[in-house]
MOPAC internal coordinates of N, CA, C and O (Angstrom, degrees):
PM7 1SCF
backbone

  N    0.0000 0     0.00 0     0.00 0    0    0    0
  C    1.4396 1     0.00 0     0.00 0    1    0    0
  C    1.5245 1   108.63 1     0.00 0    2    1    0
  O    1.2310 1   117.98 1   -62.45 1    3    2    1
  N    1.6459 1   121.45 1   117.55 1    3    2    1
  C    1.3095 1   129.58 1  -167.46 1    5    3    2
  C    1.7786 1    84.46 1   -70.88 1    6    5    3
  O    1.2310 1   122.10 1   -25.18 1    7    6    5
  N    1.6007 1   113.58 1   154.82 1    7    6    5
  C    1.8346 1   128.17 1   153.78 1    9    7    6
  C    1.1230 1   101.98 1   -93.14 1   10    9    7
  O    1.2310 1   120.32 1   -35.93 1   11   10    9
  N    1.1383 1   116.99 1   144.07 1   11   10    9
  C    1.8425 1   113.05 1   161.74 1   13   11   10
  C    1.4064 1    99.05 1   -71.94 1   14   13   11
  O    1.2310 1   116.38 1   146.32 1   15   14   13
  N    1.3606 1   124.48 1   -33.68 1   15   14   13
  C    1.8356 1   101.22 1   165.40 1   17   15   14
  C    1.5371 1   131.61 1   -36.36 1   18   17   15
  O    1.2310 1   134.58 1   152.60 1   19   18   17
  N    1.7015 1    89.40 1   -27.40 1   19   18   17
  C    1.4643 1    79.64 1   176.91 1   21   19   18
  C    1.6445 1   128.30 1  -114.65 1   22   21   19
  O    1.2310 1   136.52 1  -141.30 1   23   22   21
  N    1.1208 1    85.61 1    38.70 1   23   22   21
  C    1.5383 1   112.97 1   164.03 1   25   23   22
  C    1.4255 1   123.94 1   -87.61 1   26   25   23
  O    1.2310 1   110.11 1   -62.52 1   27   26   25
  N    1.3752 1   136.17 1   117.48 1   27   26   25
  C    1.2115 1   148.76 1   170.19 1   29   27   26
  C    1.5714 1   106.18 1   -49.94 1   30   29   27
  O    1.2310 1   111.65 1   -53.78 1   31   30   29
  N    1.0809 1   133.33 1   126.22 1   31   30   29
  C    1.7380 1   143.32 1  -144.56 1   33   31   30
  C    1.9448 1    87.90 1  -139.34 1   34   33   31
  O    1.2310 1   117.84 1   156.55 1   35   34   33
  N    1.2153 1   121.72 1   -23.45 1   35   34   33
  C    1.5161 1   127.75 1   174.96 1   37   35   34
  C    1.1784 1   127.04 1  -129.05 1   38   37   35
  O    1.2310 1   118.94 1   -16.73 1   39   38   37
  N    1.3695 1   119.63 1   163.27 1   39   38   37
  C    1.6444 1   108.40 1  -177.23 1   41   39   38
  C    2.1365 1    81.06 1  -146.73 1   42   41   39
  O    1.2310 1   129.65 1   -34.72 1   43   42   41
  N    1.4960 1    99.00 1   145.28 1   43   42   41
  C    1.6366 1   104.47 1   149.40 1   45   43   42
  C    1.1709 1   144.16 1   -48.54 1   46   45   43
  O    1.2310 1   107.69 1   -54.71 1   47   46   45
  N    1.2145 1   140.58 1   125.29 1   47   46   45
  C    1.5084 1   115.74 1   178.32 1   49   47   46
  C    1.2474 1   113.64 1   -46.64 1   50   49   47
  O    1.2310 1   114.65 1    13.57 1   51   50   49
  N    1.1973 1   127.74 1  -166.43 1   51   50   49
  C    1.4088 1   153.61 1   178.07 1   53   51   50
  C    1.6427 1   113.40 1   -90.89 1   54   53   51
  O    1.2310 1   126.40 1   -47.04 1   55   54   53
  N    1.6022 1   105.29 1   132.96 1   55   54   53
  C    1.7208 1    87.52 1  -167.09 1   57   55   54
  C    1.5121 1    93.00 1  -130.85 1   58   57   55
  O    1.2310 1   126.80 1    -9.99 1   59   58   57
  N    1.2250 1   104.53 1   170.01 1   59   58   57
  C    1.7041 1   124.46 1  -169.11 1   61   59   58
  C    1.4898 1    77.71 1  -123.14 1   62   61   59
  O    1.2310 1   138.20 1   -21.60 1   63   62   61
  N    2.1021 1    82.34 1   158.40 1   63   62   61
  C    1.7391 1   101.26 1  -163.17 1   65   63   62
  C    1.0716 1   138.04 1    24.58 1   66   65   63
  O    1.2310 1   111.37 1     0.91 1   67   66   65
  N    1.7911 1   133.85 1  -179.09 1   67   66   65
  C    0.8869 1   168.17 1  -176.05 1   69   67   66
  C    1.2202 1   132.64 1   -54.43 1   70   69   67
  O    1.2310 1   101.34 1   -22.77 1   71   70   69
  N    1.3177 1   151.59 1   157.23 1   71   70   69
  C    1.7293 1   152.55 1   167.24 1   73   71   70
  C    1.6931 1    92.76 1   -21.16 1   74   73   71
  O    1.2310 1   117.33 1    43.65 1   75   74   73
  N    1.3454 1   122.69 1  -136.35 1   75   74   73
  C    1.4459 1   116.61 1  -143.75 1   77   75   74
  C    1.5654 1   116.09 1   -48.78 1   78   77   75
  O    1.2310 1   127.64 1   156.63 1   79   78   77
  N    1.4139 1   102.90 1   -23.37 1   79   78   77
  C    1.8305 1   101.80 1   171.12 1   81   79   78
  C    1.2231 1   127.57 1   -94.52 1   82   81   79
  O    1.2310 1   121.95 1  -169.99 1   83   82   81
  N    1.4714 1   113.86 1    10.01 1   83   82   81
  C    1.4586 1   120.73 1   167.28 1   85   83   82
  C    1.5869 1   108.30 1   -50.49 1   86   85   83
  O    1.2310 1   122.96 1   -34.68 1   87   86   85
  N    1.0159 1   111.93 1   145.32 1   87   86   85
  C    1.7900 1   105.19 1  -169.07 1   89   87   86
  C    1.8944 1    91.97 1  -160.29 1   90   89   87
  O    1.2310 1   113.27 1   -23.91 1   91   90   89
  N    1.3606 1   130.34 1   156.09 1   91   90   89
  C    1.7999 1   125.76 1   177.95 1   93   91   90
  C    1.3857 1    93.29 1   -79.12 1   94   93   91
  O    1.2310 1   129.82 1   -35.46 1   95   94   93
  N    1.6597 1    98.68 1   144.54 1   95   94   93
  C    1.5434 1   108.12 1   168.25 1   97   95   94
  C    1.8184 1   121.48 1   -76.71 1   98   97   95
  O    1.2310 1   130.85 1   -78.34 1   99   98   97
  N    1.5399 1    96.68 1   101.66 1   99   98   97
  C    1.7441 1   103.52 1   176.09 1  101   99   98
  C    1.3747 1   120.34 1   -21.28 1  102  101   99
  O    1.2310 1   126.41 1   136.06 1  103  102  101
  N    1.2988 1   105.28 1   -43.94 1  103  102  101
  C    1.6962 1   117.16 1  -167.14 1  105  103  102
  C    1.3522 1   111.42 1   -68.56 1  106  105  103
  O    1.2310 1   115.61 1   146.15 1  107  106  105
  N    1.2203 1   125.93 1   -33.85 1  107  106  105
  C    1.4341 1   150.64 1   175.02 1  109  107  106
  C    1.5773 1   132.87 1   -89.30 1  110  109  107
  O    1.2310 1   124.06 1  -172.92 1  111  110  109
  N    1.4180 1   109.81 1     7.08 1  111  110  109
  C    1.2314 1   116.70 1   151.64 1  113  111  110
  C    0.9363 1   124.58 1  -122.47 1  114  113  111
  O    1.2310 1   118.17 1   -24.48 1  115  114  113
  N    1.8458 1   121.09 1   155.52 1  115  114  113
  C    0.9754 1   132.49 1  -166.24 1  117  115  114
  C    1.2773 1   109.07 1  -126.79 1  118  117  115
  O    1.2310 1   119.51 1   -15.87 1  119  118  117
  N    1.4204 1   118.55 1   164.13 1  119  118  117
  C    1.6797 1   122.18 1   169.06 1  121  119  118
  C    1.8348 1   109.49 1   -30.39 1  122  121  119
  O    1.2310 1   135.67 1   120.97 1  123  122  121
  N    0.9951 1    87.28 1   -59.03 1  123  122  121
  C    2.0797 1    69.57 1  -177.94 1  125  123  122
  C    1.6233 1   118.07 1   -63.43 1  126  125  123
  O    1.2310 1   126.83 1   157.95 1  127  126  125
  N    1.1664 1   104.47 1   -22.05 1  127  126  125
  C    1.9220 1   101.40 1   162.79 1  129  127  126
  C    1.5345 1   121.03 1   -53.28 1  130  129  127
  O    1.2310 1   119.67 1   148.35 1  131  130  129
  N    1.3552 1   118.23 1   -31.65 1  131  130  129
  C    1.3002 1   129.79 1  -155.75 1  133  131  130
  C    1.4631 1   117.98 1   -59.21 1  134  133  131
  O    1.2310 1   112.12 1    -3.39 1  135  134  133
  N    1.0435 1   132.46 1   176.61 1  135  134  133
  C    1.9879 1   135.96 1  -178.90 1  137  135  134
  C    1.3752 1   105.23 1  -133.86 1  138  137  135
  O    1.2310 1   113.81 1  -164.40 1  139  138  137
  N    1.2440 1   129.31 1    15.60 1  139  138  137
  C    1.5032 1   146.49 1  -175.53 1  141  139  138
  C    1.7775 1    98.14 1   -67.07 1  142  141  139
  O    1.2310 1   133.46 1   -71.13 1  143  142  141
  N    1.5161 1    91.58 1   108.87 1  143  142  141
  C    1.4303 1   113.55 1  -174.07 1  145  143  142
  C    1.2663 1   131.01 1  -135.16 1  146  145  143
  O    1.2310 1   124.84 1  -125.83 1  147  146  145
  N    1.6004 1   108.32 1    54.17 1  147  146  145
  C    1.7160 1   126.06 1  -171.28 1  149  147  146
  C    1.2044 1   119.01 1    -2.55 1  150  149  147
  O    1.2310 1   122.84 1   112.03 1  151  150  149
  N    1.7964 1   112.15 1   -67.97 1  151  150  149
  C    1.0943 1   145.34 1  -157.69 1  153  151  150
  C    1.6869 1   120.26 1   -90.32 1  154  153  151
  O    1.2310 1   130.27 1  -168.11 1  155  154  153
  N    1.4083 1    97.80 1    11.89 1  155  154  153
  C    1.7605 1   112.39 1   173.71 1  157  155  154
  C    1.3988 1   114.01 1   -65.89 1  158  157  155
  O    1.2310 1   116.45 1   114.81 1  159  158  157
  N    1.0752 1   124.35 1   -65.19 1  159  158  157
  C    1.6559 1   119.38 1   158.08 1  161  159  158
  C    1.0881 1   122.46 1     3.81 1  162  161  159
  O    1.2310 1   129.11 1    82.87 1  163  162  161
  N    1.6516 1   100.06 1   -97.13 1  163  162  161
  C    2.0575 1   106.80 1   162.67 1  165  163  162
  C    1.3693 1   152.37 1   -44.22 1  166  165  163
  O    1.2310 1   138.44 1   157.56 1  167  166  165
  N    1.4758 1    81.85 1   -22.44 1  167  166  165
  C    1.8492 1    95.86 1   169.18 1  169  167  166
  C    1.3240 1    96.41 1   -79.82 1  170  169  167
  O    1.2310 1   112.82 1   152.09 1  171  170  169
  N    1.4105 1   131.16 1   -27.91 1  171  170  169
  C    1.8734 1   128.94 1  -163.91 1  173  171  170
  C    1.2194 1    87.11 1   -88.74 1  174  173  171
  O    1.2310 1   104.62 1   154.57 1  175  174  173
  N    1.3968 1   146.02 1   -25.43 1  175  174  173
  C    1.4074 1   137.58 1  -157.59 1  177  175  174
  C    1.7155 1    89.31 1   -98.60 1  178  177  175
  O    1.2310 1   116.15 1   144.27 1  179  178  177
  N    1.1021 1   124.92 1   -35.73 1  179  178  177
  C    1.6519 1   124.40 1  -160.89 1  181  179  178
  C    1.5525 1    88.18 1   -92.47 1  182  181  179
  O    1.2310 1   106.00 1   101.40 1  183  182  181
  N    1.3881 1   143.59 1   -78.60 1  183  182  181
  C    1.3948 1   134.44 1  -174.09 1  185  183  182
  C    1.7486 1   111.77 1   -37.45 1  186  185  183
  O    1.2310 1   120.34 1   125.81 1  187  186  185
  N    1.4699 1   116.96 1   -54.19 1  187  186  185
  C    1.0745 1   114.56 1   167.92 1  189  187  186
  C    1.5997 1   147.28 1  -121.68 1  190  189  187
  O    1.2310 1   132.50 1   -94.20 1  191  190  189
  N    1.3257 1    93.46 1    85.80 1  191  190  189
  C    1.5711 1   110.06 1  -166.51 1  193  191  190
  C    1.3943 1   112.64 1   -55.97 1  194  193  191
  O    1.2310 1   128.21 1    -9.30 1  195  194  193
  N    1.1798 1   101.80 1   170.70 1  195  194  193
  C    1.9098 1   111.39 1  -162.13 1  197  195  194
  C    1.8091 1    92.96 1   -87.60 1  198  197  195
  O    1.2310 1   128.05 1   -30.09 1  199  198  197
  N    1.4780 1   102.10 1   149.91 1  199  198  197
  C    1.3899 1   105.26 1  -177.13 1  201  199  198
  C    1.4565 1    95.80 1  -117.78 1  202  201  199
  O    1.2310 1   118.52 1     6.98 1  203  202  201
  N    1.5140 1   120.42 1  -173.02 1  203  202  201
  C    1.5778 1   130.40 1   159.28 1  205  203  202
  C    1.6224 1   109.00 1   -66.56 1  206  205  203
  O    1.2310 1   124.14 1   153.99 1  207  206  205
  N    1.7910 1   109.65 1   -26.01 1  207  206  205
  C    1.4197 1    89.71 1  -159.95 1  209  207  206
  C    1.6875 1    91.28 1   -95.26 1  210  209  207
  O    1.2310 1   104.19 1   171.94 1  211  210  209
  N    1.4184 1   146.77 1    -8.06 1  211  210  209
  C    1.0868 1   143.88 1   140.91 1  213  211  210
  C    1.4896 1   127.99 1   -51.90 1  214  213  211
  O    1.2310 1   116.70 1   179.95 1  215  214  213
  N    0.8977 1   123.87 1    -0.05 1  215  214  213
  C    2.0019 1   134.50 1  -147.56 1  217  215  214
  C    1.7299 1    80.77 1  -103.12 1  218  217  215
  O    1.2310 1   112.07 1   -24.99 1  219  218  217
  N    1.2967 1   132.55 1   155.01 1  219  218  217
  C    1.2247 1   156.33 1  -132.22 1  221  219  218
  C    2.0620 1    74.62 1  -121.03 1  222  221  219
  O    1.2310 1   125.94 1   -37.51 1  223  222  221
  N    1.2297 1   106.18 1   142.49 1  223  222  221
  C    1.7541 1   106.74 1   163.20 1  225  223  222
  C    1.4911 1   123.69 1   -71.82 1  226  225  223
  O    1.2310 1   119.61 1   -43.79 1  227  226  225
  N    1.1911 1   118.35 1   136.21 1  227  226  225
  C    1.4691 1   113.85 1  -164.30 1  229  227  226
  C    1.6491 1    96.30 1  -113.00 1  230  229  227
  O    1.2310 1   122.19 1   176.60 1  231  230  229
  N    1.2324 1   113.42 1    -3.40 1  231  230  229
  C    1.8411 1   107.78 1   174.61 1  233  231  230
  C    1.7238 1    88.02 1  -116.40 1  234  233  231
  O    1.2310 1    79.33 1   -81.06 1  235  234  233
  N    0.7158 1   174.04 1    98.94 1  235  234  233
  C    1.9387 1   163.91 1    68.25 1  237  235  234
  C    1.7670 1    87.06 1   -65.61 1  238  237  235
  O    1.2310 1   138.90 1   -46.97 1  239  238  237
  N    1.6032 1    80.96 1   133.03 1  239  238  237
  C    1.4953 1    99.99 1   158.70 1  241  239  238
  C    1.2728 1   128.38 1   -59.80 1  242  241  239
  O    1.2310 1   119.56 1   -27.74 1  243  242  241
  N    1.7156 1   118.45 1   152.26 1  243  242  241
  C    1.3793 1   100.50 1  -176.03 1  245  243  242
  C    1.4173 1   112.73 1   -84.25 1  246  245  243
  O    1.2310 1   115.99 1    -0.62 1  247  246  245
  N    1.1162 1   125.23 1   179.38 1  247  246  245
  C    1.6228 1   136.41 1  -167.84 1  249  247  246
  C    1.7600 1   125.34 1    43.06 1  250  249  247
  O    1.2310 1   128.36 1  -172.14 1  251  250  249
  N    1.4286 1   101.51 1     7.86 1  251  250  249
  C    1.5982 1   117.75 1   176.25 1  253  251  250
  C    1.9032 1    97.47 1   -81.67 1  254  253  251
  O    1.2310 1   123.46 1   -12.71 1  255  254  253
  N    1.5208 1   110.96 1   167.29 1  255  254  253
  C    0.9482 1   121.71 1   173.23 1  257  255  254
  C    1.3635 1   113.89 1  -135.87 1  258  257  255
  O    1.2310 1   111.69 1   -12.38 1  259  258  257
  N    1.3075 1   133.26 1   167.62 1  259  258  257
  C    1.3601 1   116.54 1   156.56 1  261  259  258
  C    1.4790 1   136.59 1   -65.04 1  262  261  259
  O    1.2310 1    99.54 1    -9.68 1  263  262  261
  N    1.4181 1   154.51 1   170.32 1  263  262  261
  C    1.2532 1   124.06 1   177.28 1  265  263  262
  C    1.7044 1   108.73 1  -104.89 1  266  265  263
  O    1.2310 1   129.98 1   -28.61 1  267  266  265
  N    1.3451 1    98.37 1   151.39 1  267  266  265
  C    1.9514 1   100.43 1  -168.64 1  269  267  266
  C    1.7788 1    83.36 1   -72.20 1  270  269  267
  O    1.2310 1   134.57 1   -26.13 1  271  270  269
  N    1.6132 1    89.43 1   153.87 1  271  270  269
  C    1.1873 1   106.47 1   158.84 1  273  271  270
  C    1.9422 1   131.30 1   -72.05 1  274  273  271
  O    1.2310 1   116.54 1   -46.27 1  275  274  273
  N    1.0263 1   124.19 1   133.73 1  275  274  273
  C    1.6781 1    97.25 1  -179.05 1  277  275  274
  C    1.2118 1   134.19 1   -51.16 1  278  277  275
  O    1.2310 1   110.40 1     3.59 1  279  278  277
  N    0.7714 1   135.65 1  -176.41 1  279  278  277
  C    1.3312 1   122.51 1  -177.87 1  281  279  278
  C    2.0247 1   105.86 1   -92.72 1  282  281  279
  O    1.2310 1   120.95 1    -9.58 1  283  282  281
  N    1.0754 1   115.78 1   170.42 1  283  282  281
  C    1.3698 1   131.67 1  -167.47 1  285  283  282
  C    1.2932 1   109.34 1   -58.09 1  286  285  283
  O    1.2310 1   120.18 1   119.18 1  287  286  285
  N    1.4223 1   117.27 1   -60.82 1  287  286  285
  C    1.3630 1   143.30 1  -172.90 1  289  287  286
  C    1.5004 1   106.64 1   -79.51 1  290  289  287
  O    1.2310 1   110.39 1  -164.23 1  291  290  289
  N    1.1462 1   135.66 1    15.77 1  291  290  289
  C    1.8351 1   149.09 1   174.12 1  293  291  290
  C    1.2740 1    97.28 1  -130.30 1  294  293  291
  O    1.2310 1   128.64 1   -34.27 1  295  294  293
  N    1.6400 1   100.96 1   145.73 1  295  294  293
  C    1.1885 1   114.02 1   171.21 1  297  295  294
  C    1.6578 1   103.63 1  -141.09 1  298  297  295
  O    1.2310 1   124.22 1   -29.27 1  299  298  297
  N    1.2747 1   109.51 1   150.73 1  299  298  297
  C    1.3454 1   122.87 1  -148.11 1  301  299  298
  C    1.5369 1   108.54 1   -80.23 1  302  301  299
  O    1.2310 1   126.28 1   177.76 1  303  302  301
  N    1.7126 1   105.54 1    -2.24 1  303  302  301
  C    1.8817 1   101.06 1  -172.00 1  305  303  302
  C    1.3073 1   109.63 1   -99.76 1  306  305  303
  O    1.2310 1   120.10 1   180.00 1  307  306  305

């Protein structure tokens, strides 16, 4: 005896190309396809609140920077 639970209620859009370049076909979506999520911000600001070890330094001098690291392929001797 089939459930209607187990009935598929959605399908994917339609996609252009292949394995890593498979990508959804532009032409073929519509407003209800969309991920349009106003309110993403605040949920990222409310799940993850600012700590001390995120907080901007309040003793670094001004107009100093940090120094880049060398690059990989240099070595410092």
């Amino acid at each position: 005896m089939a459930s209607s639970r187990n009935k598929p209620t959605a399908s994917p859009p339609p996609t252009l190309g292949e394995g890593c370049l498979a990508r959804y076909d532009p032409e073929a979506l519509g407003d209800e396809d969309g991920t349009d999520f106003p309110d993403a911000a605040e949920l990222w600001r409310q799940l993850n609140p600012p700590d001390a070890a995120s907080a901007p330094a309040a003793d670094a001098p001004a107009g100093r920077q940090t120094p880049a690291h060398p690059p990989a392929d240099k070595s410092s001797k």
